[in-house]
C-alpha positions in Angstrom: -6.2 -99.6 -219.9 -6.0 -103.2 -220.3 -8.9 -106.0 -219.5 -7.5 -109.1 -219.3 -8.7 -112.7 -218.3 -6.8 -114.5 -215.8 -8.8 -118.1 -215.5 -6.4 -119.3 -213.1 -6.6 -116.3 -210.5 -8.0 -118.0 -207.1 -7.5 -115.9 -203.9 -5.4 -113.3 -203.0 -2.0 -114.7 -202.9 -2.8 -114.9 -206.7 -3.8 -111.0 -206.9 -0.7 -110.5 -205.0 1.8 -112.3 -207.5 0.4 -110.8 -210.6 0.4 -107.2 -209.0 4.1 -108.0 -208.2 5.2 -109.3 -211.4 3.4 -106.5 -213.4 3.6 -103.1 -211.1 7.3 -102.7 -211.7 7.1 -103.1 -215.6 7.6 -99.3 -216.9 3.8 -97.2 -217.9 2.2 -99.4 -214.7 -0.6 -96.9 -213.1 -2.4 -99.4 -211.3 -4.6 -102.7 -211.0 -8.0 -103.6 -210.1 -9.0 -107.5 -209.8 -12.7 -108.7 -210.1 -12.0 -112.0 -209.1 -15.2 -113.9 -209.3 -14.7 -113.2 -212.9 -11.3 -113.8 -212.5 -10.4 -110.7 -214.6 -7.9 -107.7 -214.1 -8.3 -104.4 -215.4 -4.3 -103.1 -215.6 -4.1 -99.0 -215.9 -1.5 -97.5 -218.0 0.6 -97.9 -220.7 1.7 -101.0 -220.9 1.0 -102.8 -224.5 -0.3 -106.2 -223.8 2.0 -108.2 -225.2 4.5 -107.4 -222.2 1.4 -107.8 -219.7 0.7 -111.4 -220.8 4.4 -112.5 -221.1 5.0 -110.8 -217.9 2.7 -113.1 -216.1 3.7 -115.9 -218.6 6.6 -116.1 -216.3 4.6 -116.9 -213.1 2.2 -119.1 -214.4 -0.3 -117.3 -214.9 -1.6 -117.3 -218.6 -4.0 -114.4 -219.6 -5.3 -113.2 -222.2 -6.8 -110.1 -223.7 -10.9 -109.2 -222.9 -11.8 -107.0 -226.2 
């Protein structure tokens, strides 16, 4: 499991993008979104490195919650 903050998360086109960009990456279990905190919890095994460059690429930058 894998917090991360995602400042720039607004509404649910934005939940859908990053759930699209990162549920085909390989280890993906699954995604929950708190979006008033604009945070996303990603499940699996995915190291974070690949998470944050994943949604690098759609403009969304992130960053790890320890």
């Amino acid at each position: 499991m894998t917090r991360l903050s995602i400042p720039d998360m607004s509404c649910g086109h934005c939940r859908a993008a990053i759930q699209g960009a990162l549920a085909p990456l390989p280890g993906f279990d699954g995604i929950s979104f708190d979006q008033e905190a604009r945070t996303a919890t990603v499940e699996g095994t995915i190291p974070a490195a690949m998470l944050i460059s994943a949604l690098d690429v759609i403009g969304f930058p992130a960053s790890v919650i320890d």
